[in-house]
Structure formats: structure tokens, C-alpha cells
C-alpha positions in Angstrom: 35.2 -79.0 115.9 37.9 -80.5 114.0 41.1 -77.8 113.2 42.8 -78.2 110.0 46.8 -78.9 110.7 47.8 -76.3 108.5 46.2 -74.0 110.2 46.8 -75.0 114.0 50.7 -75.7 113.4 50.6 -72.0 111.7 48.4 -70.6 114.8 51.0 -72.5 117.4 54.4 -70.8 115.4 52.8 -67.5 115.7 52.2 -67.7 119.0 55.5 -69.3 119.8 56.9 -65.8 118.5 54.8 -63.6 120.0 56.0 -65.3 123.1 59.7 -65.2 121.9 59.1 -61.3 121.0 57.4 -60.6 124.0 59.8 -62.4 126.7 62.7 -61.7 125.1 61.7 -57.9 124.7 60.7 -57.4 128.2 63.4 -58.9 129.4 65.9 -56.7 127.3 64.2 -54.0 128.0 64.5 -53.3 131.6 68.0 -53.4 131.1 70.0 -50.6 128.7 69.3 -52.6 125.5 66.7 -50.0 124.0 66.2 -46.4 124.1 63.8 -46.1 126.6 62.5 -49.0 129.5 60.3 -51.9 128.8 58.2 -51.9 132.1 55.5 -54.5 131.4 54.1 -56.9 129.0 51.5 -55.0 127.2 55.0 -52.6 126.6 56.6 -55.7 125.0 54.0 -57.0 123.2 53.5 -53.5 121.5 56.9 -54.0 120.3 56.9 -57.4 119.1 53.9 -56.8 116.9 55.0 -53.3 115.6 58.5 -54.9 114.5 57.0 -58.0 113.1 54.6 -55.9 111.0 57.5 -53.9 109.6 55.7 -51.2 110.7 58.7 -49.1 112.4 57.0 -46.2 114.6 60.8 -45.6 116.1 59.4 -45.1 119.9 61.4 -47.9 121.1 64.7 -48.9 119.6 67.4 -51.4 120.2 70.7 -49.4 120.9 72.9 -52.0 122.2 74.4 -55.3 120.3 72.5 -57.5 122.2 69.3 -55.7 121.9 69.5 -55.5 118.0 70.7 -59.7 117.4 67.4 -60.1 119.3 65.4 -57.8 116.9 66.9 -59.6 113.9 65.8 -62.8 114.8 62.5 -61.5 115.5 62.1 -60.0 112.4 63.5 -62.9 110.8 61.8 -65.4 112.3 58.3 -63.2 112.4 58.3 -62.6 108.9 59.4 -66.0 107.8 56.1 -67.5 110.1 53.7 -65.0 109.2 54.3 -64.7 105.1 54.1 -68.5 105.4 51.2 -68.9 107.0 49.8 -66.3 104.9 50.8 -67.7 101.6 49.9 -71.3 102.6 46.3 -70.5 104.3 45.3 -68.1 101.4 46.4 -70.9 99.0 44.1 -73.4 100.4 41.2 -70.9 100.4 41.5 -70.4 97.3 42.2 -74.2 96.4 38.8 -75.0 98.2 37.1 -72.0 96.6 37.8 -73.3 93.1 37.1 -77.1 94.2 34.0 -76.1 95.3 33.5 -73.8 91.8 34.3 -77.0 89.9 32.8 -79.6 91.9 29.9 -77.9 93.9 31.8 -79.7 97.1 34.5 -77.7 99.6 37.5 -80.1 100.9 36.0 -80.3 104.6 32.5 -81.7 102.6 34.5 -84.2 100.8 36.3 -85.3 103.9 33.3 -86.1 105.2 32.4 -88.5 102.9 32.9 -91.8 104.2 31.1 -94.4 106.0 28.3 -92.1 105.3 24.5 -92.3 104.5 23.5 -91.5 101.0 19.7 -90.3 100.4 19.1 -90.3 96.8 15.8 -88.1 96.2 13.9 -86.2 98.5 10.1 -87.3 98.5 8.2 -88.0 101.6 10.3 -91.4 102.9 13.4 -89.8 102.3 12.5 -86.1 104.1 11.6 -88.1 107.6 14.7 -90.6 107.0 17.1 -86.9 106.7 15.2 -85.5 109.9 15.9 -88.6 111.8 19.9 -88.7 110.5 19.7 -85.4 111.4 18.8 -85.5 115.0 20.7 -88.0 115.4 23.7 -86.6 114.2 24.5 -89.3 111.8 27.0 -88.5 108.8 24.9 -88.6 105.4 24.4 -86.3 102.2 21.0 -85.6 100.2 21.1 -85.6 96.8 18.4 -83.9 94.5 18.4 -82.2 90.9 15.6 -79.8 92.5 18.2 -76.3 93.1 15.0 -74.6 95.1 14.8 -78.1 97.4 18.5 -77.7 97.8 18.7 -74.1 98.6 16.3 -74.6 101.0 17.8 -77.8 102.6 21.0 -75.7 103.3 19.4 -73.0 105.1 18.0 -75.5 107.6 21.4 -76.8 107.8 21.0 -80.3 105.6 24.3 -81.2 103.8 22.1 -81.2 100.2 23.9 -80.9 97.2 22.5 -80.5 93.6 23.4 -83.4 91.3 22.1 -85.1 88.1 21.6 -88.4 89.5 21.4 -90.2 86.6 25.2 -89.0 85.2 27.6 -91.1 86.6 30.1 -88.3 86.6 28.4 -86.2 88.8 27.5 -89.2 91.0 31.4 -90.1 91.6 32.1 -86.8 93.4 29.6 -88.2 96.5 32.1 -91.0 97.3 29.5 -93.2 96.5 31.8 -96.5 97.3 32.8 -95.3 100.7 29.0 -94.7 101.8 27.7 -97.7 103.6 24.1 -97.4 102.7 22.2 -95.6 100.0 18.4 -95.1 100.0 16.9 -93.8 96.5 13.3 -91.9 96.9 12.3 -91.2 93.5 8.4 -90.9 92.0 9.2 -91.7 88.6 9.9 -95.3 87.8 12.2 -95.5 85.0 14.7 -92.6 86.0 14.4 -94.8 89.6 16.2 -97.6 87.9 18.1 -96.0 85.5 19.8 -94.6 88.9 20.0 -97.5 90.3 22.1 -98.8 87.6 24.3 -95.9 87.8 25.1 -96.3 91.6 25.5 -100.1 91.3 28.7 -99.4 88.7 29.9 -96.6 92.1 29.8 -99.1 95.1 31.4 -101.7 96.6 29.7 -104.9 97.4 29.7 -103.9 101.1 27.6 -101.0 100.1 23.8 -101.1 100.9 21.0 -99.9 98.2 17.3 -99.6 99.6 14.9 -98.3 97.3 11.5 -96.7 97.6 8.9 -98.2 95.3 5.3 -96.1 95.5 3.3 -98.7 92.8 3.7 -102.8 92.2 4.5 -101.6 88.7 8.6 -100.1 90.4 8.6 -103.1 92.2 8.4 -105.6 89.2 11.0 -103.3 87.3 13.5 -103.6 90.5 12.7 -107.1 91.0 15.5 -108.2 88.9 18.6 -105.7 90.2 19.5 -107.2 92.7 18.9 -104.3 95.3 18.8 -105.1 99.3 15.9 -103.4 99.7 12.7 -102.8 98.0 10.2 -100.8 100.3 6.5 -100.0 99.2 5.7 -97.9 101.6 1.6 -97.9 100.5 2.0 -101.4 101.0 3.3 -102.0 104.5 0.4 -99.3 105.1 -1.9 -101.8 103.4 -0.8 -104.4 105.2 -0.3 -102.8 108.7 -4.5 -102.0 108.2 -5.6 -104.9 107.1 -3.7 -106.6 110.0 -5.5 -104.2 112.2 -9.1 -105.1 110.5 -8.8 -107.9 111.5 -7.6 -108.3 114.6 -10.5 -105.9 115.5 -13.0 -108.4 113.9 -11.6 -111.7 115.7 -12.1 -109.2 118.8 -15.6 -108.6 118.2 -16.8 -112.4 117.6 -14.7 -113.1 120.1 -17.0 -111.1 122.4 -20.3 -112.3 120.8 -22.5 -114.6 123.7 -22.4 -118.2 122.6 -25.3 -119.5 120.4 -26.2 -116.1 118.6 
């Protein structure tokens, strides 16, 4: 899993001081520089994290010069590392939290979004294309206008997001022209190339656009979009058949005796 910078330069400068704290207090401590004797490290630890936390219980104190230019800088540094990282770590919580209010898409989802697949529609090609990305762990996104499709998506772990495909403003928050292929499965034939219209003005040339046409009647209306790919999947059914039929009728007069 990929760790955000912030947060693992944050994670190593508060270990770095627990460590400071810590070393530095056991150290100190077996010596005459607190009240009483730091003996091991769970002792010194105890101390770091009390006097980083301002919380001040008074059991051990620093009672010589050295002891308390050591807790300064503890406290110092400490409170400088730990407000920071607070301030910082809350602010991009709530920066993703209101990117994702405003957008429906968190910063990690939009990070993912290049050189990915883009499935436009969920009918029956497009649900056995996602299970296949799926399994095998390929980077792509579903989109579908259908909230109850989507909710449902998401609990089985499907990046889906909810979208009005045929608004182009909702279309450019999908990164559309850093997606290498897009596939749109959609019954209805005049919202599929309406869409198709809208994604061609989001991509680059590189970008791929296969389409799904169910009827002859989507194919004739695509014919002329210049699309990659038009796919009739009733067709290559059709054709798969009849290719079948017939190979299992030149079979059978193949092995009919001469002369009958």
C-alpha cells in the first residue's frame, strides 16, 4: 500500500523524538539530572510522552542544568513535530473530505486515475469486462447514473462512481484523457451516441473508444463517429452459431456412404 509523504515524513519526526526523548532521558537519568533514577526504557519513554503531551504529573523532574536544556528541547522540538503534523494531517482530511463532498472523488481516487480503464455503463458486456479487470487487478473506474447499481458496486469493492454521463462536466472529473481505453455499455441508442460525443471532446487521440451496440439500428448511428470499436455482441453470437451449423452439416455429408 502506497503511504502518503505527508504522513510518513510526519510518522518518521515523531519517532525521531520519541527516540531523542527516550535516549536522551534514560541516559540523564541514571545520573543526578532528575529527582529520582531513570532505570529502564519503559521509565524513559513514560517521560518523553508525559512531557511532550504537556501533561506534567511532576513524578520525575529535571533538577540539574543539563537535565532541564534537554527537557526544553524536548518540549520544543515535541510540540513543534506533533502540532504540525496535527495541523497538516487534519488539513488534508478535511481537504479530501470536501473534494470528495464537491466532486464525489477522494484525492487517492483521483490519483488513480491514469492509464486507466474506463467502463461507461454497466449492462451485461460491461459487468463481465469489470469482473475480469477486477481479478486481474487492472486499474479502471465504472461509471453509471444508476445510485442503487453504484451502492452496490462499492460494497463488493468496484471503484463505481455515480455520474451523468451525458454532462461533460461531470465526465471531466474521470480524467477521461489520461484513460487509455474506454468501453461504453449502454441499451438506449441515442443517449449511446450522445455520450459518445461527449467523451470524444475529453480524450486524447491515443485514447481508445469501444462501444457496445445490442441492434444494427446503434450500429448504423455509430457507423459514422469514428469510434475504434463497434461490438454487437448478438451478432458475433449469430455468427459464432451459424459457423457452428455448419461445420456440423459439412460433417454429416461428409460421413454419408458414397452414392446415397
Amino acid at each position: 500500500m502506497k503511504i502518503d509523504r505527508k504522513v510518513y515524513f510526519y510518522g518518521v519526526a515523531i519517532a525521531i523524538v520519541l527516540v531523542y526523548g527516550t535516549v536522551g532521558a534514560y541516559l540523564l537519568g541514571r545520573g543526578n539530572n532528575f529527582n529520582v533514577k531513570i532505570n529502564s526504557a519503559i521509565e524513559a519513554l513514560y517521560f518523553t510522552v508525559v512531557t511532550i503531551s504537556t501533561v506534567g504529573y511532576g513524578d520525575i523532574v529535571p533538577v540539574t542544568n543539563l537535565g532541564r536544556i534537554f527537557d526544553i528541547v524536548l518540549i520544543i522540538s515535541g510540540l513543534s513535530i506533533f502540532l504540525s503534523a496535527l495541523t497538516v494531517l487534519s488539513g488534508e482530511f478535511l481537504s479530501s473530505r470536501m473534494e470528495k463532498l464537491y466532486t464525489g472523488l477522494s484525492a487517492p481516487e483521483k490519483r488513480r486515475m491514469k492509464n486507466h480503464i474506463v467502463l461507461i455503463g454497466y449492462d451485461t458486456t460491461n459487468a463481465l469486462v469489470a469482473e475480469r479487470l477486477k481479478g486481474q487487478r487492472r486499474n479502471f473506474i465504472i461509471i453509471s447514473g444508476d445510485k442503487l447499481m453504484i451502492d452496490s458496486l462499492r460494497a463488493k469493492g468496484y471503484p463505481a462512481f455515480l455520474a451523468d454521463y451525458t454532462i461533460r462536466a461531470e465526465m471531466e472529473r474521470f480524467e477521461l484523457s489520461r484513460a487509455t481505453d474506454i468501453v461504453i455499455d449502454l441499451r438506449d441508442s441515442s443517449k449511446t451516441v450522445y455520450v459518445v460525443l461527449v467523451v470524444k471532446k475529453l480524450i486524447k487521440d491515443s485514447t481508445r473508444i469501444s462501444v457496445i451496440a445490442y441492434n444494427s439500428d446503434m450500429e448504423m448511428h455509430l457507423a459514422d463517429l469514428e469510434i475504434n470499436k463497434i461490438i454487437n455482441p448478438i451478432t458475433i453470437a449469430a455468427d459464432e452459431l451459424t459457423k457452428e451449423l455448419d461445420r456440423d452439416q459439412d460433417s454429416g455429408s461428409a460421413k454419408k456412404p458414397a452414392g446415397k
